[in-house]
C-alpha positions as CSV (number, residue, x, y, z in Angstrom):
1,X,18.3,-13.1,-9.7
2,X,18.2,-16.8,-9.0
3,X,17.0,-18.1,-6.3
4,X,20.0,-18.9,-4.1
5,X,21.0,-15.3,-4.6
6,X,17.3,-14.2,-3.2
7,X,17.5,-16.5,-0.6
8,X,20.6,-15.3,1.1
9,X,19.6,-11.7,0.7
10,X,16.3,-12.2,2.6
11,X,18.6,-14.0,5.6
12,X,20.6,-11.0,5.7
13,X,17.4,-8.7,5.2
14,X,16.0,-10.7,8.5
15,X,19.6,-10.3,10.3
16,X,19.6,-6.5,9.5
17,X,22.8,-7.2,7.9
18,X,22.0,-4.5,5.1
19,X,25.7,-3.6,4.6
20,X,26.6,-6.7,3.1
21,X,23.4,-7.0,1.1
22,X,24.2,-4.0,-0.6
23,X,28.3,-5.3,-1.2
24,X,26.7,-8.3,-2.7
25,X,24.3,-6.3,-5.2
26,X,27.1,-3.9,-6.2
27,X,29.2,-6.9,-7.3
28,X,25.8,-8.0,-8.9
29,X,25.2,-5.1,-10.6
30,X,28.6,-4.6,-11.8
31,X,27.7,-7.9,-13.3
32,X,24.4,-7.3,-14.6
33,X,24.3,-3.4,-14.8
34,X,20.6,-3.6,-16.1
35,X,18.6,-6.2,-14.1
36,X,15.9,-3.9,-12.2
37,X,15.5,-6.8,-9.5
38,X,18.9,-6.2,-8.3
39,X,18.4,-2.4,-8.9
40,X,15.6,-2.5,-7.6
41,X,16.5,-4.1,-4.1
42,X,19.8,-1.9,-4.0
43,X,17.3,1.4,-3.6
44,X,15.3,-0.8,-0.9
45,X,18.4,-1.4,0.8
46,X,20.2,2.4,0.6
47,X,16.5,3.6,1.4
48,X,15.9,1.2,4.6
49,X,19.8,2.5,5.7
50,X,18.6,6.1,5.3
51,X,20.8,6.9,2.3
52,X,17.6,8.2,-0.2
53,X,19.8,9.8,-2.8
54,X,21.7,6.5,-3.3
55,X,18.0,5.4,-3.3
56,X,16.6,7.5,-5.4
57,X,19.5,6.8,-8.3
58,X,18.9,3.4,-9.0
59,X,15.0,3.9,-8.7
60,X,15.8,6.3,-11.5
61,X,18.4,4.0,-13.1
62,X,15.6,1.5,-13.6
63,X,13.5,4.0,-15.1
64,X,16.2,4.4,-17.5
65,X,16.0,1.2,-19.0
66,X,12.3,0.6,-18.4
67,X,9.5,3.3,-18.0
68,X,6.9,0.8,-17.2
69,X,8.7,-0.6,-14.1
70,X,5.7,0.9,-11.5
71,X,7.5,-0.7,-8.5
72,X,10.1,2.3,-8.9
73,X,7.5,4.8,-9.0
74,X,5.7,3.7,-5.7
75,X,9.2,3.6,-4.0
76,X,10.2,7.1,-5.3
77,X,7.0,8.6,-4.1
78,X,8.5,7.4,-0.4
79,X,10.8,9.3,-0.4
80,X,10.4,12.8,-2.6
81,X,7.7,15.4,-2.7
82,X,5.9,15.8,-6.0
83,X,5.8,19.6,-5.4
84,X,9.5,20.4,-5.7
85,X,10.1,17.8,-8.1
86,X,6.9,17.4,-11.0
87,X,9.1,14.9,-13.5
88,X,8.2,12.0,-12.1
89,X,4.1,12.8,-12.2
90,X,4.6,13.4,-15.9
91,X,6.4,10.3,-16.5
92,X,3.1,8.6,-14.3
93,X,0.8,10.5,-16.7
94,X,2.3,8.9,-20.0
95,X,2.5,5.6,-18.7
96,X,-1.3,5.3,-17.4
97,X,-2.1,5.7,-21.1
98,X,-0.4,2.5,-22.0
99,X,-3.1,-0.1,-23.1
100,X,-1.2,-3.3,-22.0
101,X,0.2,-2.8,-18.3
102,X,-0.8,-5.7,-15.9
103,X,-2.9,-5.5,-13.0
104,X,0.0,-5.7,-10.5
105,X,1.5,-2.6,-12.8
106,X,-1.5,-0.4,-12.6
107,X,-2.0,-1.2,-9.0
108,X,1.4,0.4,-8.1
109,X,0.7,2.9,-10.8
110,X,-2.4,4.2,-9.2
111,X,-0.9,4.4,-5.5
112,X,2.2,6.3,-7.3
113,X,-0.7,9.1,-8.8
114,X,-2.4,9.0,-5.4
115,X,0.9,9.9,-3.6
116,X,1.9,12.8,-6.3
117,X,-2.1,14.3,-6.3
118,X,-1.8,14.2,-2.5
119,X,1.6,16.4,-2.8
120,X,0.2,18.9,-4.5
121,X,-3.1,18.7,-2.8
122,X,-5.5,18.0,-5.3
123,X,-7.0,15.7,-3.0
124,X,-10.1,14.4,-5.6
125,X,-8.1,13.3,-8.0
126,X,-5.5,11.6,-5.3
127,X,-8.6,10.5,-3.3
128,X,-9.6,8.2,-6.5
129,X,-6.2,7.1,-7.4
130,X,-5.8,5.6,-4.1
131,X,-9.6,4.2,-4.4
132,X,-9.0,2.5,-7.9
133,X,-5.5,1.4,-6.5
134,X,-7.4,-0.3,-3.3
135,X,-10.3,-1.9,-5.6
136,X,-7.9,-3.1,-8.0
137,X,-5.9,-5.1,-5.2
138,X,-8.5,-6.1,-3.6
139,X,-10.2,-7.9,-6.9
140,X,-6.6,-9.4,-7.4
141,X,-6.1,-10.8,-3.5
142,X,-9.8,-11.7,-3.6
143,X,-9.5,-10.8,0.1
144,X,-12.7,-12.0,3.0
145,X,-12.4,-10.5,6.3
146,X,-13.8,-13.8,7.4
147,X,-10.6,-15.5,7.6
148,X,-9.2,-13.0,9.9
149,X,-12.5,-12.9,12.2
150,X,-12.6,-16.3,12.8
151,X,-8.6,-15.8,14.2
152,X,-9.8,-13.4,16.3
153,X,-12.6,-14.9,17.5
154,X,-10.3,-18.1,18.5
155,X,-7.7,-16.3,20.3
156,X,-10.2,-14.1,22.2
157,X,-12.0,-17.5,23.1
158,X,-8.8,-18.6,24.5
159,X,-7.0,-16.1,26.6
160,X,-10.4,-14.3,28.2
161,X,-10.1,-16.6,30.7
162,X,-7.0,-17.5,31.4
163,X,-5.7,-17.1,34.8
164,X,-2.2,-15.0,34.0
165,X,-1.0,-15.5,37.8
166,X,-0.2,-18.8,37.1
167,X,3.3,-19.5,37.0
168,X,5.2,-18.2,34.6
169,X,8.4,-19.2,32.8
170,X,11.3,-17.3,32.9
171,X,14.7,-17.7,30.7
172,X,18.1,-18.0,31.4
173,X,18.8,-15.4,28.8
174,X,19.6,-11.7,30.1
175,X,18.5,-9.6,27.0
176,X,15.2,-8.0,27.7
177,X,12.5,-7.7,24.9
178,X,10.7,-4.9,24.0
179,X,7.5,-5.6,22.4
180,X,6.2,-3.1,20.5
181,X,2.9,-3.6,19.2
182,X,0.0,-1.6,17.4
183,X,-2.1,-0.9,13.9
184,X,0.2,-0.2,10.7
185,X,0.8,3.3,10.7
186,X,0.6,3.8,14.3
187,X,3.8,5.5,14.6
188,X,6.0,2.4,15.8
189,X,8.5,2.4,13.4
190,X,9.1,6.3,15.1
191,X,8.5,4.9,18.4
192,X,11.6,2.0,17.5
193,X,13.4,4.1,16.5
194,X,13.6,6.8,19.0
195,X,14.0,3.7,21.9
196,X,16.7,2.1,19.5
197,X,18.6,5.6,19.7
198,X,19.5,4.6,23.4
199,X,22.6,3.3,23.9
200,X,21.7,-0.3,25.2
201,X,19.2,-1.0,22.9
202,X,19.5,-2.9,19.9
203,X,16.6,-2.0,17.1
204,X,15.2,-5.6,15.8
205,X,12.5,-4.1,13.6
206,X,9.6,-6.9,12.4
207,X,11.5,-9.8,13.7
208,X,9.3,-12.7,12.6
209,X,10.8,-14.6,15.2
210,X,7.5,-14.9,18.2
211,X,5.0,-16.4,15.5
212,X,7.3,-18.9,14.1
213,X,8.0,-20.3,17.7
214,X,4.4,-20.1,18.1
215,X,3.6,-22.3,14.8
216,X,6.3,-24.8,15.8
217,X,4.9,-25.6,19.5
218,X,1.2,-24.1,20.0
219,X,-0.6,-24.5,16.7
220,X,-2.5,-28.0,16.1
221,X,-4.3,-28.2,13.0
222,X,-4.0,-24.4,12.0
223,X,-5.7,-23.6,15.7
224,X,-3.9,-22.3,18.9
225,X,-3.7,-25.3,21.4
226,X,-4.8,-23.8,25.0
227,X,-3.7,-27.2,25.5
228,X,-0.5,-27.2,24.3
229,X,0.6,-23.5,26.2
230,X,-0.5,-24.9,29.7
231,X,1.6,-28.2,28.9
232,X,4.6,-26.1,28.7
233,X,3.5,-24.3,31.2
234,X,3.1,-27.0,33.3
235,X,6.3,-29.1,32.4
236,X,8.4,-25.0,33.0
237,X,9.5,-26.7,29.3
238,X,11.1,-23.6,28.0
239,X,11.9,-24.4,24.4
240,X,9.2,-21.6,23.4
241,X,11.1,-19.4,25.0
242,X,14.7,-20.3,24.0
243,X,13.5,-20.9,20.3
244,X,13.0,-17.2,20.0
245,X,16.4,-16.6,21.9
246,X,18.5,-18.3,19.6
247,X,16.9,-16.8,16.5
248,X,18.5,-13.5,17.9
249,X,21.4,-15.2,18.0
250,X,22.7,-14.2,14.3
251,X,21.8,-10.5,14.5
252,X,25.2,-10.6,16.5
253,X,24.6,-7.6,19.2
254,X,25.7,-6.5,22.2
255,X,23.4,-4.9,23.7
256,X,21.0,-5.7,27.3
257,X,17.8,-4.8,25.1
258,X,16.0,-5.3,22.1
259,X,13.0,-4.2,20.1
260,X,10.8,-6.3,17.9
261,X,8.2,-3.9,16.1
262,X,6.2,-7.0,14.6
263,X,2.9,-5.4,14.9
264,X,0.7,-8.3,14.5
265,X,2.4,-9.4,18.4
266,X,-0.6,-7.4,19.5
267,X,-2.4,-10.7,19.0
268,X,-0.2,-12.2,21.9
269,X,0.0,-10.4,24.3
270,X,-1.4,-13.2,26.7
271,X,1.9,-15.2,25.8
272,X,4.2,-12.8,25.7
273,X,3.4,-12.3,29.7
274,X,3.7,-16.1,30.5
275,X,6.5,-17.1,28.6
276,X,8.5,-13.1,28.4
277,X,7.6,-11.8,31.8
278,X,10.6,-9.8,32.2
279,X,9.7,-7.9,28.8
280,X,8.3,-4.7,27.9
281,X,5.1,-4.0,26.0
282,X,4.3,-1.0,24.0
283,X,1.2,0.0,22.8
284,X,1.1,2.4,19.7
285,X,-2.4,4.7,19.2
286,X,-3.1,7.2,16.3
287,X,-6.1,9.0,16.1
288,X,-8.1,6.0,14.6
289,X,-9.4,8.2,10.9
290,X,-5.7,9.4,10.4
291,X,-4.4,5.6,11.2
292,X,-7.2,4.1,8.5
293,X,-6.3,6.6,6.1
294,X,-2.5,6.4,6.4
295,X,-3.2,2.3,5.7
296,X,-5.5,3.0,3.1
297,X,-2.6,4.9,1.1
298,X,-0.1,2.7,1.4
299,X,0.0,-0.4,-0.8
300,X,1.4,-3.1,1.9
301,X,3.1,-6.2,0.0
302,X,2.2,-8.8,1.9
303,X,-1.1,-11.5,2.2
304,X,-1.0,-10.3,6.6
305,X,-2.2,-6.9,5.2
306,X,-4.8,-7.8,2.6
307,X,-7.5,-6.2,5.1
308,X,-5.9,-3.1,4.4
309,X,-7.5,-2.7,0.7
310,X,-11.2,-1.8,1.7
311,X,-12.3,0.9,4.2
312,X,-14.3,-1.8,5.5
313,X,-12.6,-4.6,6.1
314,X,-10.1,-1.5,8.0
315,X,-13.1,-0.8,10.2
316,X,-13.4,-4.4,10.9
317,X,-9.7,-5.2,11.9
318,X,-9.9,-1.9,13.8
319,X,-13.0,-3.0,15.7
320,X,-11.0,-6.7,16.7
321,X,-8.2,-5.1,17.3
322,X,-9.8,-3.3,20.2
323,X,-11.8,-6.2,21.2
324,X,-8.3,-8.4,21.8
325,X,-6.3,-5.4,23.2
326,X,-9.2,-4.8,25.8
327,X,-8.7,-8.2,27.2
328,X,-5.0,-7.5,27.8
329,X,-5.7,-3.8,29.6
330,X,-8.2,-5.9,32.1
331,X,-5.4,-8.8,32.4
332,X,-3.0,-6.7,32.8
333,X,-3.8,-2.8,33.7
334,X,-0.6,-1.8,35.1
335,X,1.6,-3.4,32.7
336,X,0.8,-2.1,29.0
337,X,1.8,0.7,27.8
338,X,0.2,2.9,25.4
339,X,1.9,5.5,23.1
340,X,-0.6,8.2,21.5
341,X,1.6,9.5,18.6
342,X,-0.6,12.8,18.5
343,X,0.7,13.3,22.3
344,X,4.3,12.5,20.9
345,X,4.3,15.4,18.5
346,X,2.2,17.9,20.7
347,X,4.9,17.2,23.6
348,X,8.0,15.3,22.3
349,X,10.6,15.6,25.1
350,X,8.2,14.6,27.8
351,X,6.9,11.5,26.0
352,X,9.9,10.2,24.6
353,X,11.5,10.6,28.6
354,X,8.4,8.9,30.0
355,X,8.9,6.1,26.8
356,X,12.8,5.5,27.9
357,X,11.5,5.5,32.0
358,X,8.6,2.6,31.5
359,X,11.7,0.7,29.2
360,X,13.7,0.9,32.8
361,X,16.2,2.5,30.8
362,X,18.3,5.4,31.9
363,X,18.2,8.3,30.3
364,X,20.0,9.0,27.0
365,X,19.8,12.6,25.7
366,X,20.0,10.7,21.9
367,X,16.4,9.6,22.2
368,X,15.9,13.3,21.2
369,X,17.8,12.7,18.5
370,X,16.3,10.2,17.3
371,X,16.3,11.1,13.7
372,X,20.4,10.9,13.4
373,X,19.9,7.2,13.9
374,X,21.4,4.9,11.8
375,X,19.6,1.5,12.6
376,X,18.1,0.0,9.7
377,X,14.5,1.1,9.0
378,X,12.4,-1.6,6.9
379,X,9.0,-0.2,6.9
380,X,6.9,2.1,4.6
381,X,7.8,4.7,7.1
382,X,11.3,4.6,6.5
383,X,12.1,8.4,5.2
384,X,9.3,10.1,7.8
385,X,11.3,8.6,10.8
386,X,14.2,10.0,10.0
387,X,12.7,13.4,10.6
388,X,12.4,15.7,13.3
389,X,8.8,15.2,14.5
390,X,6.4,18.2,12.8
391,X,2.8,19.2,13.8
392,X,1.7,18.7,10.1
393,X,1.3,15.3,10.3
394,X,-1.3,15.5,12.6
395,X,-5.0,15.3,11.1
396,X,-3.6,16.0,7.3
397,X,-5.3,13.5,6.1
398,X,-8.8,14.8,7.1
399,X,-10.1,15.5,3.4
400,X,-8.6,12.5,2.1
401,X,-10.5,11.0,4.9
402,X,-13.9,12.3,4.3
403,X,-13.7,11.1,0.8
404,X,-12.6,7.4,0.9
405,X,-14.2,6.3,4.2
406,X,-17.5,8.6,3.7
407,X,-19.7,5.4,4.7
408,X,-17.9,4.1,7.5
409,X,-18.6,4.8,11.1
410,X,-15.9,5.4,13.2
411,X,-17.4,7.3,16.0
412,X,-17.3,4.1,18.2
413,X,-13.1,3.4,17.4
């Protein structure tokens, strides 16, 4: 596709407009019936919508014109179980014996065979699928925790002691944000999606929208600028604020609230509660072995997630994540809250009523049915939360577990 083309789909991707991507890649398709790109991004598209057999078919149509397209693979193992359907795992055996895939092609290969293994539970042989998967992306991101400690240790430096009764600024705009914020994996996309079921609430998913206004007016030389916040603090110059406003703009809804499930928001907290008082922050928790496993599995295309290819540099983030949410439960001890999504499944109906009641939303019986919703889901999560909540989620992982992170201590997380 050329670059125009990719450009506009990834504006519309951002806008959740995924009805008219997929209008624009029919007509592409029609056009160019065997381009895998355009294939390829039809199944993301069908699959982020919930329609996984419209999904599934052009995976499979790209497998019809090329076996060795591993991208297909890794997105079919999504969304099918290996156990009621085997083809696919023989197709992965064949092509692992292929002498000239690239690294990028193995590395997808190898989380495919870790996700069929893991269907059919022969957890050794997925367990070292998903490690040579890991070790191979690793060696190609050439990845050092030290760029993301020295982040941390900068924005724990700055908000520790900050003073958050200081006056805040408020916006002339009505729509109330809900932050929700967490690890990968942490159960937030089921979390969006079952306050996005309400009635007057609009599902944002990953909006990029809080760090970009953060770039344009706090960051000085790749640094936060304590400096900088307390200026527009001082001046009640609300362009911060109005900057992520307008960015909403072209989503073009109606409703009083809003998620934004960018995870990586956990970081500001601290100026999401000077500059977004009126919002709503959400915390998600997962049993901390089942939430590094669940990361470990899942081969995350983007440089922000490059931690998530060694069990410890996943201990690491694990252990600063803590250390930057604690500030915020001291700052702020009545005003977080946090989700445990092994509480959600063990009582649903409760937690999802005490989720809509901290949102100040009134009650709507569709939270419960939150699995019927038709938002757009962009995540790796997008099949599981479109299903009923089930207890075997919880703690599956355990074996898987004891075999990857066997040298990692997580008794203190």
């Amino acid at each position: 596709m050329d670059k125009i083309l990719i450009k506009s789909l990834n504006l519309l991707r951002e806008n959740n407009n995924l009805n008219e991507i997929i209008k624009i890649l029919l007509l592409e398709k029609k056009k160019n019936p065997k381009d895998k790109e355009i294939l390829f991004q039809l199944g993301g598209a069908y699959r982020s919508l919930g329609n996984f057999e419209a999904a599934l078919a052009n995976y499979e149509d790209i497998l019809k014109y090329d076996e060795s397209y591993t991208p297909a693979f890794r997105m079919i193992g999504t969304i099918i179980n290996h156990k009621q359907n085997d083809k696919y795992l023989k197709k992965l055996e064949i092509l692992k014996e292929k002498n000239e895939l690239l690294k990028t092609q193995k590395i997808d290969l190898f989380f495919a065979l870790g996700k069929a293994y893991e269907d059919l539970n022969e957890n050794e042989k997925s367990s070292d699928y998903y490690i040579r998967a890991n070790n191979l992306k690793k060696s190609f991101t050439k990845y050092n925790f030290n760029s993301h400690k020295e982040h941390f240790e900068q924005i724990y430096k700055i908000f520790k002691d900050i003073n958050f009764n200081i006056k805040k600024t408020y916006s002339a705009n009505t729509k109330k944000i809900i932050f929700i914020c967490g690890l990968p994996r942490s159960g937030s996309t089921l979390f969006e999606n079952i306050i996005a079921s309400h009635k007057d609430v609009y599902s944002g998913g990953e909006l990029p929208y809080l760090q970009r206004a953060i770039k344009k007016h706090f960051v000085e030389n790749n640094n936060i600028s304590k400096e900088k916040i307390f200026n527009h603090l001082d001046n009640k110059n609300k362009d911060f604020n109005n900057d992520y406003f307008k960015s909403l703009i072209n989503h073009n809804f109606s409703e009083k609230n809003v998620t934004d499930k960018q995870l990586d928001n956990f970081r500001w907290i601290g100026l999401i509660k000077l500059f977004f008082p009126n919002s709503k922050i959400i915390l998600c928790k997962r049993n901390p072995r089942s939430n590094a496993i669940s990361i470990y599995k899942n081969n995350f295309n983007t440089p922000t997630y490059n931690w998530t290819n060694d069990p410890k540099d996943i201990l690491c983030y694990f252990k600063y994540y803590n250390k930057i949410i604690n500030i915020w439960k001291n700052k702020f001890p009545n005003e977080l809250f946090e989700i445990e999504y092994e509480e959600l499944v063990d009582k649903k109906d409760d937690i999802i009523k005490k989720i809509i009641n901290n949102c100040e939303l009134d009650w709507d019986p569709n939270c419960l049915l939150f699995y019927k919703n038709k938002s757009p889901i962009k995540t790796a999560s997008a099949f599981q939360a479109r299903q009923p909540i089930y207890n075997s989620s919880v703690n599956k992982d355990a074996s898987l577990f004891k075999n990857i992170f066997l040298d990692q201590d997580f008794s203190n997380i």
